[in-house]
C-alpha positions in Angstrom: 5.6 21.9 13.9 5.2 24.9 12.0 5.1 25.4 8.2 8.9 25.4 7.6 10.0 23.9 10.9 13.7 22.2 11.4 14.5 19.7 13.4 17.9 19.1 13.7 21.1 19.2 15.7 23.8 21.3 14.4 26.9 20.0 13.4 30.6 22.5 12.9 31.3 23.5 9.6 33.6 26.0 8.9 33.2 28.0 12.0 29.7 27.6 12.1 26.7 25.6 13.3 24.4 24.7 10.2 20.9 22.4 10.7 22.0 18.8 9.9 18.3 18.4 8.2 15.6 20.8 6.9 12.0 19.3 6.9 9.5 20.8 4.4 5.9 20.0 5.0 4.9 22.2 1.6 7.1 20.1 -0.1 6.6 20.0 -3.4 4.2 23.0 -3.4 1.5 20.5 -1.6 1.5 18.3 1.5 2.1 15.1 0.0 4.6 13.7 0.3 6.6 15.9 3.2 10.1 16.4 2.7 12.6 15.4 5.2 16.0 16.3 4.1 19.9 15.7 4.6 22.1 19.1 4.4 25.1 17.3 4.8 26.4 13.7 3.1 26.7 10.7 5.2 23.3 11.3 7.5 22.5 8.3 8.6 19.1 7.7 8.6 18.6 5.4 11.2 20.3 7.4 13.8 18.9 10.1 13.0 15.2 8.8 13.4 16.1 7.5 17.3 16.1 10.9 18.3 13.0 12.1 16.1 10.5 9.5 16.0 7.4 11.2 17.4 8.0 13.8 15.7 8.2 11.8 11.9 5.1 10.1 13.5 3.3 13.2 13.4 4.5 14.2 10.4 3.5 11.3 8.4 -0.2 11.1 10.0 -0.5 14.8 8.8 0.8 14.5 5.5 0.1 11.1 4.6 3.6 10.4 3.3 7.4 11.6 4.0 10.1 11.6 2.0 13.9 11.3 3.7 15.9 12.0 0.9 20.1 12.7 0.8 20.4 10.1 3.5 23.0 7.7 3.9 20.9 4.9 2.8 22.6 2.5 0.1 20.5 -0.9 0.0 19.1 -3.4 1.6 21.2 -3.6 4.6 20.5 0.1 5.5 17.8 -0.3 4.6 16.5 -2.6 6.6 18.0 -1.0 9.5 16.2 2.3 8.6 12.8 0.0 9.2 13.9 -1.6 12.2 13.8 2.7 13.6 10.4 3.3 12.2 8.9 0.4 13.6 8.9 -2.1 16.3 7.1 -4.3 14.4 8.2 -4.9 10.2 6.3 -7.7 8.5 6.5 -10.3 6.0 4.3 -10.0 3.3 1.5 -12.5 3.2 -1.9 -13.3 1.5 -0.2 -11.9 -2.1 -1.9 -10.0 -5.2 1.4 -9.2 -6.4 5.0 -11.1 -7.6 7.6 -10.0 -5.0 10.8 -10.9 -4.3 11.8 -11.5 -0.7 16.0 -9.7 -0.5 16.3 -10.0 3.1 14.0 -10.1 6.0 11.2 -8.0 5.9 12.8 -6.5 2.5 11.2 -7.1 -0.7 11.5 -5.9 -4.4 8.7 -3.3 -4.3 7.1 -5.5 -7.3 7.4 -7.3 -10.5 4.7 -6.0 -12.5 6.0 -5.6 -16.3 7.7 -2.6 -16.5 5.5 -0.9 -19.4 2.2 -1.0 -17.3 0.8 0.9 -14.7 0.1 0.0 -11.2 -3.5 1.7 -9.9 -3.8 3.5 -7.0 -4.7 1.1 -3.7 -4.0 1.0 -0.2 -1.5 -2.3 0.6 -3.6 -5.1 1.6 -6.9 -3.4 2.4 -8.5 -6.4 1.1 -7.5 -8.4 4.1 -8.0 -8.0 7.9 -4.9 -7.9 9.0 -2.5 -5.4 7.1 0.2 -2.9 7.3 -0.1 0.8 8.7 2.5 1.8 6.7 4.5 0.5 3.8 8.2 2.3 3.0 10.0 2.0 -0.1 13.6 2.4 -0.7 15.2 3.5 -4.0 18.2 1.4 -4.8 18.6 2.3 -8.2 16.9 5.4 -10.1 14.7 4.4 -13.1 16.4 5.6 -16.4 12.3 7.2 -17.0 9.4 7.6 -15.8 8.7 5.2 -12.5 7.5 7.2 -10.2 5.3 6.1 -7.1 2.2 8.4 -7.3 0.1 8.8 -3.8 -3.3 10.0 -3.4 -4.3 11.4 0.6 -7.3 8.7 1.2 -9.3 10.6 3.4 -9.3 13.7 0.5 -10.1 10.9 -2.3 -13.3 9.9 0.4 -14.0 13.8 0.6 -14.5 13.8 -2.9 -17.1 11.5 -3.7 -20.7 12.1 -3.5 -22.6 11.2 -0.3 -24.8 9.1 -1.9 -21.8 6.7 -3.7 -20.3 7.1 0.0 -23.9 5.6 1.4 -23.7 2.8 -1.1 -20.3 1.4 -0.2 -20.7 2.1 3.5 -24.5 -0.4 3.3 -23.0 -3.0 1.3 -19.5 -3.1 1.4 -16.7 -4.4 -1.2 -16.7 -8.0 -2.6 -13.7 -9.5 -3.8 -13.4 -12.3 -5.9 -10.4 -14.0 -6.8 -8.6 -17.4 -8.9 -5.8 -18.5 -8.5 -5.3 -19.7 -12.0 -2.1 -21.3 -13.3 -0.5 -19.6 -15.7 -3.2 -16.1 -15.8 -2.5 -15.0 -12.5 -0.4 -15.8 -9.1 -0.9 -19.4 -8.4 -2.5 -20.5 -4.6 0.8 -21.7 -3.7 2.6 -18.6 -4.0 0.0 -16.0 -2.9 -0.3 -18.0 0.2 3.4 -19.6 0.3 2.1 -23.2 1.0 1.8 -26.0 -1.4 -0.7 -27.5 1.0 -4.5 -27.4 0.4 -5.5 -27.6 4.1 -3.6 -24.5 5.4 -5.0 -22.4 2.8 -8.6 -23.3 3.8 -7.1 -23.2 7.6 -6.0 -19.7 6.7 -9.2 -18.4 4.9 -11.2 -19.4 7.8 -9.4 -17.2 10.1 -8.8 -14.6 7.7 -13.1 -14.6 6.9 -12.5 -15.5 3.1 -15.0 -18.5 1.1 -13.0 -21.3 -0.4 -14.0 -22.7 -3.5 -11.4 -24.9 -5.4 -12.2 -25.4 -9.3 -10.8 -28.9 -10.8 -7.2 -29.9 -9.8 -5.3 -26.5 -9.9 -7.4 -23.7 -9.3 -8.4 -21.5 -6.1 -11.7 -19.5 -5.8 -12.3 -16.8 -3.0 -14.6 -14.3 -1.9 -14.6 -12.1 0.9 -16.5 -9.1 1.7 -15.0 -6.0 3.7 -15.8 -2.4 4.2 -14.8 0.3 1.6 -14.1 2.8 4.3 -11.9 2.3 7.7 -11.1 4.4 10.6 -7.2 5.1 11.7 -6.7 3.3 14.6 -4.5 6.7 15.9 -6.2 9.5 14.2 -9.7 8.0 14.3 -10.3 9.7 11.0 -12.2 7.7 8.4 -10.3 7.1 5.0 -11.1 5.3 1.5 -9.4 2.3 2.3 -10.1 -0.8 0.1 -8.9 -2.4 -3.3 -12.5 -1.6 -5.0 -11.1 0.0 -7.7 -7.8 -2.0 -8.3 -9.0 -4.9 -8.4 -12.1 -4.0 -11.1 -10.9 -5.8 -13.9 -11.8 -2.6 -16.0 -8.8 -1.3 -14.1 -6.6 -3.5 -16.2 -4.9 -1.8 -19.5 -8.1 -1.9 -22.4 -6.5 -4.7 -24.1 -5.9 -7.1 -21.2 -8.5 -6.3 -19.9 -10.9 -7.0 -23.2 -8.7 -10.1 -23.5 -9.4 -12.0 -20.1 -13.2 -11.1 -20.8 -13.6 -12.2 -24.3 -11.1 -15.8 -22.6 -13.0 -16.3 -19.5 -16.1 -16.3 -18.3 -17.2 -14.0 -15.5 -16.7 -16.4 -12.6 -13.0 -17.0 -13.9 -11.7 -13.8 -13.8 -8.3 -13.6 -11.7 -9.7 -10.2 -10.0 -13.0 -8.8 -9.5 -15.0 -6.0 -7.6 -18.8 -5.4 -7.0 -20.7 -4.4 -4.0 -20.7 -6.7 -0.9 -23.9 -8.2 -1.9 -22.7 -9.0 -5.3 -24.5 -6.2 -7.0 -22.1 -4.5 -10.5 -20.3 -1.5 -9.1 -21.7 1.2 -12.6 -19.6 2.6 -15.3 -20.9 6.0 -13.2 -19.5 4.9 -10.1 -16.5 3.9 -11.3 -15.7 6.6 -13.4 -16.3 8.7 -10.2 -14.0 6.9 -8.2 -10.9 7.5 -11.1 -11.9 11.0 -11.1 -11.7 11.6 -7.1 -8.0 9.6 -7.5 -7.2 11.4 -10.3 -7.5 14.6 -8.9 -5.7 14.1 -5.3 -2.5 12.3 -7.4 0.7 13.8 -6.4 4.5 12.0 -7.3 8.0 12.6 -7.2 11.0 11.3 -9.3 13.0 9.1 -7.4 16.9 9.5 -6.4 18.9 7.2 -5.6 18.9 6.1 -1.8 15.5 7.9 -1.0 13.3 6.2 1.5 9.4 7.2 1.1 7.4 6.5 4.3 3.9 6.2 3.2 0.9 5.8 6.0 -1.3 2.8 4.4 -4.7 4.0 5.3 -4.3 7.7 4.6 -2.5 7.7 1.4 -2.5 5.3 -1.6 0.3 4.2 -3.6 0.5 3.8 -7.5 3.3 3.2 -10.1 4.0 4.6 -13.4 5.6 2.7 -16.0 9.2 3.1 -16.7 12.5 2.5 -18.8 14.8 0.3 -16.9 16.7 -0.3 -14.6 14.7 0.8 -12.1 15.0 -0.7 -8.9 12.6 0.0 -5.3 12.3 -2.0 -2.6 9.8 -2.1 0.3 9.1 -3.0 3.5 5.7 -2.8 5.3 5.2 -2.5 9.5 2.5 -2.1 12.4 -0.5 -4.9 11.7 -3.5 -3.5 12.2 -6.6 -6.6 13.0 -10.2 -5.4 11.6 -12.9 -4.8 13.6 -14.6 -7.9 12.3 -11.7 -9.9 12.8 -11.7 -9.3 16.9 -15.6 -9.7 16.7 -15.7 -13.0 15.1 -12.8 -14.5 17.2 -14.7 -12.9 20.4 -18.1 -14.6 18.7 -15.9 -17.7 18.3 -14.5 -17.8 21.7 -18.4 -17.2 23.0 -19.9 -20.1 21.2 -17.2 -22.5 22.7 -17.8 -21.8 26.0 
């Protein structure tokens, strides 16, 4: 597709044939997100993406993230329905770092994170090894401020840093801790949506994460993945992990100061450092917020806009906002890690 390509089929109006959609890769004045938009009320989205698929395929592994906005796309229902044309395969949302509400299947409230905080920039479940290739959001109702999803391109935020903090993560990797703790953070029960013991430690064992559990209520985890992935379509290697996010200098100063000077290191609900448990520096961390910094792009949101975001090129964030606001999401296409399909084929082996 060219730089100001259309794909559409005409429809009469007033004598004359006129594109039912425009599609604007430069859109707005950069790349990401593209814009794919309705000329005409009462597109419906869904429809419309039968007949264009491979091309918004292409599209969104290019940019990173397209926009379908002026769509006839008024909630959950159509919403839903507008996944169901993307992809084959929508998922529920499992192994949680985040309160969601489930609205319908495979349809959740995009998150309920206090309104007057930020969310960082992360890719959805790069932590894990199994997670989405995409994750689409649908505004229901248009924040009364602020609110906007910003997105970073992954493989530009990679690009950015220096070879020798790309060398680092590569060698060692990301480690993760986590606690459940009640009360501080998400409890074990809902981050895993069990309220029994043994299928958490069933599910850590096949998802590669450490189990530690702390007195009568608590959850300990660690798990170790890489910082830096391949798409599984593309094959082009992206910053894709949660090393940043889930540093708990990431956290707004005084939370942040607040669970320090409360818990001891061990305790914290989230923590980052290199895979062999070695402090990611002040440097290095700065550097990382510098690279996202400078690939941020966003968007105000209108009402029934559907944002199509491809997990591992581009990241997500959230602004803070002045309700109502109201987004829901939806996340398809599992991807399985590398290490996953070796250690089930190691697995497999030593049974035999």
């Amino acid at each position: 597709m060219t730089e100001q390509t259309r794909i559409a089929r005409p429809v009469p109006r007033r004598g004359r044939d006129r594109n039912l959609v425009d599609v604007r890769p430069d859109w707005p004045g950069g790349p990401l997100p593209a814009l794919v938009r309705a000329n005409v009320p009462d597109v419906d989205l869904a429809g419309w993406l039968a007949g264009h698929r491979d091309e918004v395929d292409e599209l969104a592994r290019r940019a990173g993230a397209v926009l379908f906005r002026g769509f006839a796309v008024a909630g959950a229902a159509d919403f839903r329905t507008v996944l169901a044309a993307l992809s084959d395969d929508v998922l529920s949302y499992g192994e949680r770092s985040s309160p969601r509400s489930e609205v319908t299947e495979g349809v959740y409230t995009s998150t309920e994170h206090p309104a007057d905080q930020p969310i960082v920039l992360h890719n959805e479940q790069s932590y894990t090894v199994n997670w989405p290739l995409r994750i689409i959001f649908h505004c229901e109702v248009e924040p009364a401020a602020g609110g906007r999803t910003p997105l970073a391109d992954s493989r530009r935020v990679l690009a950015r840093l220096r070879p020798e903090t790309v060398a680092e993560f590569e060698r060692r990797g990301v480690l993760y801790r986590r606690n459940y703790l009640p009360g501080i953070s998400l409890s074990w029960q809902t981050a895993f949506q069990t309220e029994r013991r043994a299928d958490v430690e069933a599910y850590c064992a096949r998802a590669l994460i450490d189990v530690e559990w702390v007195g009568e209520g608590q959850l300990r985890t660690r798990q170790v993945r890489p910082a830096i992935r391949r798409h599984p379509v593309t094959g082009e290697r992206t910053w894709f992990n949660h090393a940043l996010f889930f540093h708990v200098t990431s956290l707004p100063p005084e939370v942040s100061a607040g669970l320090r000077a409360a818990l001891p290191e061990e305790d914290l609900p989230y923590q980052t450092a290199y895979g062999d448990g070695t402090p990611i520096s002040d440097e290095v961390l700065a550097e990382l917020r510098a690279a996202y910094a400078a690939e941020t792009r966003s968007f105000d949101w209108r009402r029934g806009d559907v944002l199509l975001v491809e997990n591992m090129l581009a990241a997500h964030a959230r602004d803070p906002f002045t309700p109502p606001r109201r987004i829901l999401t939806g996340m398809s296409d599992p991807v399985a890690a590398p290490e996953l399909t070796s250690s089930v084929a190691a697995g497999t082996e030593a049974d035999r």
